[in-house]
C-alpha positions as CSV (number, residue, x, y, z in Angstrom):
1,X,88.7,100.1,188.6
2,X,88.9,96.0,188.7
3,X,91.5,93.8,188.3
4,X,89.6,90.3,187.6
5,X,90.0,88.3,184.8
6,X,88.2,85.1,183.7
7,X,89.6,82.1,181.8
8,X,86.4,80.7,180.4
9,X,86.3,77.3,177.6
10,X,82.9,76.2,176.0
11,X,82.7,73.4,173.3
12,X,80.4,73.0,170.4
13,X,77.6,71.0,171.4
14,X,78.8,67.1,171.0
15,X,82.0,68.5,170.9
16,X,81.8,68.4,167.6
17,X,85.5,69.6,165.3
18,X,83.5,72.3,163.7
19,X,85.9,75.4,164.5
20,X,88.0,75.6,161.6
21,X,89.1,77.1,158.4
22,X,86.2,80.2,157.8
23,X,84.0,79.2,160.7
24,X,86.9,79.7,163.5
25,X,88.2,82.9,161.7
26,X,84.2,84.3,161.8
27,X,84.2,83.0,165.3
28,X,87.6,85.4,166.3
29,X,86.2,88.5,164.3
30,X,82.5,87.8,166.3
31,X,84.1,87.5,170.0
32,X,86.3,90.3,169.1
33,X,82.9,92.4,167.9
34,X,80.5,91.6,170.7
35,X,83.5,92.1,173.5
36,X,84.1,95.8,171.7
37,X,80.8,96.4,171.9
38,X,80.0,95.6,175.3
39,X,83.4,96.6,176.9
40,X,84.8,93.8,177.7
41,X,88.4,93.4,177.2
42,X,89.5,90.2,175.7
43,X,93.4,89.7,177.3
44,X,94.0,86.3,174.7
45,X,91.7,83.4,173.0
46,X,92.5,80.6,170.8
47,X,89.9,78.6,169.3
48,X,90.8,74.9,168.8
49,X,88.6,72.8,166.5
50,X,86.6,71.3,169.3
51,X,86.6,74.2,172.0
52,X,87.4,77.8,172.7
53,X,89.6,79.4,175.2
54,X,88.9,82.9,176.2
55,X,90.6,84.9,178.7
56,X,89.0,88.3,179.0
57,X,87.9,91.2,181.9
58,X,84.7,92.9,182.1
59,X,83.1,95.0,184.5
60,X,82.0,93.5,188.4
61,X,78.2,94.9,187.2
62,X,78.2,92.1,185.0
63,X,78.0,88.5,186.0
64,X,80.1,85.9,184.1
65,X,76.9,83.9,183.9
66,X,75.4,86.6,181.8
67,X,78.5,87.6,179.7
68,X,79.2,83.8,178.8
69,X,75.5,83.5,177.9
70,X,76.0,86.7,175.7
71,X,78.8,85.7,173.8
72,X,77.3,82.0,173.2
73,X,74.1,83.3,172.3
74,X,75.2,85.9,170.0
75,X,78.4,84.0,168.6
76,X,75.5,81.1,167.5
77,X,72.9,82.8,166.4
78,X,75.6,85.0,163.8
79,X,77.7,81.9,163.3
80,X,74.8,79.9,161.7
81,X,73.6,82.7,159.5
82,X,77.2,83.3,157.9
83,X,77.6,79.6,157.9
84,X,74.6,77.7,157.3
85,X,76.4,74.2,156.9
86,X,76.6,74.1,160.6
87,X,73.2,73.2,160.9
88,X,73.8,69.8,158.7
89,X,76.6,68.8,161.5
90,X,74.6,70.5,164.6
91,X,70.7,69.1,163.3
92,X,69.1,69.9,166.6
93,X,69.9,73.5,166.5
94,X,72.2,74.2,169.0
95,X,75.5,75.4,168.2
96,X,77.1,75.4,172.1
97,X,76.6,72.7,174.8
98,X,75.3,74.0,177.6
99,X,78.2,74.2,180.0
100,X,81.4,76.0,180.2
101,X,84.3,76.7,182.7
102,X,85.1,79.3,184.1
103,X,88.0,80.3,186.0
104,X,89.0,84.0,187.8
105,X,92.8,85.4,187.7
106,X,94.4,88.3,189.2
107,X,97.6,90.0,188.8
108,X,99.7,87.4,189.5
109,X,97.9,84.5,187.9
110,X,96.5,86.3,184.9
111,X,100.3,85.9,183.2
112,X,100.4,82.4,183.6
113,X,96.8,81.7,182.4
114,X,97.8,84.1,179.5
115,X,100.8,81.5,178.6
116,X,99.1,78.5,178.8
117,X,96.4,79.8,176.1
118,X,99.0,81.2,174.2
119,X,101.1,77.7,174.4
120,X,97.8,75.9,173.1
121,X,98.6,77.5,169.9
122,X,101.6,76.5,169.2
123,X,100.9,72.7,170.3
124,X,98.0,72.8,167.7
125,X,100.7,73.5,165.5
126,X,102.0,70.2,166.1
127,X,98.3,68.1,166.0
């Protein structure tokens, strides 16, 4: 049994506003996919035009470095076949930039990282 949770955001390489309309709702049903698959749980995202938020929970046998490479990898690869256009904005072909953050939660501090996510999406509301 494990309790930790990770809050992790990654941005579209240039931080391009790429993740909208079709392209953000393939992006949702992709993460959603790949975390089924490999057992991770995803407790909340919200994908913003210029960044995701993901908050999810996955085995200690797995290091975030490798399940953040996963879902970038995978997620770009898929996204550029469904949506081809992306290759016009992102010429060099690379979807992600290379960083991310990452941050752990347990118990206590897993509720209030869940809020703040959650809270994103009703201040994009607003944008």
């Amino acid at each position: 049994m494990y309790q930790t949770a990770y809050h992790v955001v990654w941005c579209p390489k240039y931080r391009r506003r790429i993740l909208t309309g079709d392209v953000a709702q393939t992006l949702g049903s992709l993460l959603a996919e790949i975390c089924a698959e490999r057992g991770y749980a995803v407790l909340t995202k919200e994908i913003q035009p210029d960044h995701i938020h993901l908050f999810l929970s996955f085995p200690p046998s797995e290091s975030i470095a490798n399940v953040v490479r996963v879902l970038k990898g995978a997620t770009a690869r898929k996204l550029f076949v469904a949506h081809p256009e992306l290759k016009q904005t992102l010429w060099d072909g690379h979807l992600w930039s290379p960083s991310y953050y990452v941050g752990t939660a347990g118990n206590v501090s897993a509720e209030i990282i869940r809020k703040y996510i959650e809270r994103t999406e009703h201040i994009k509301g607003r944008r």
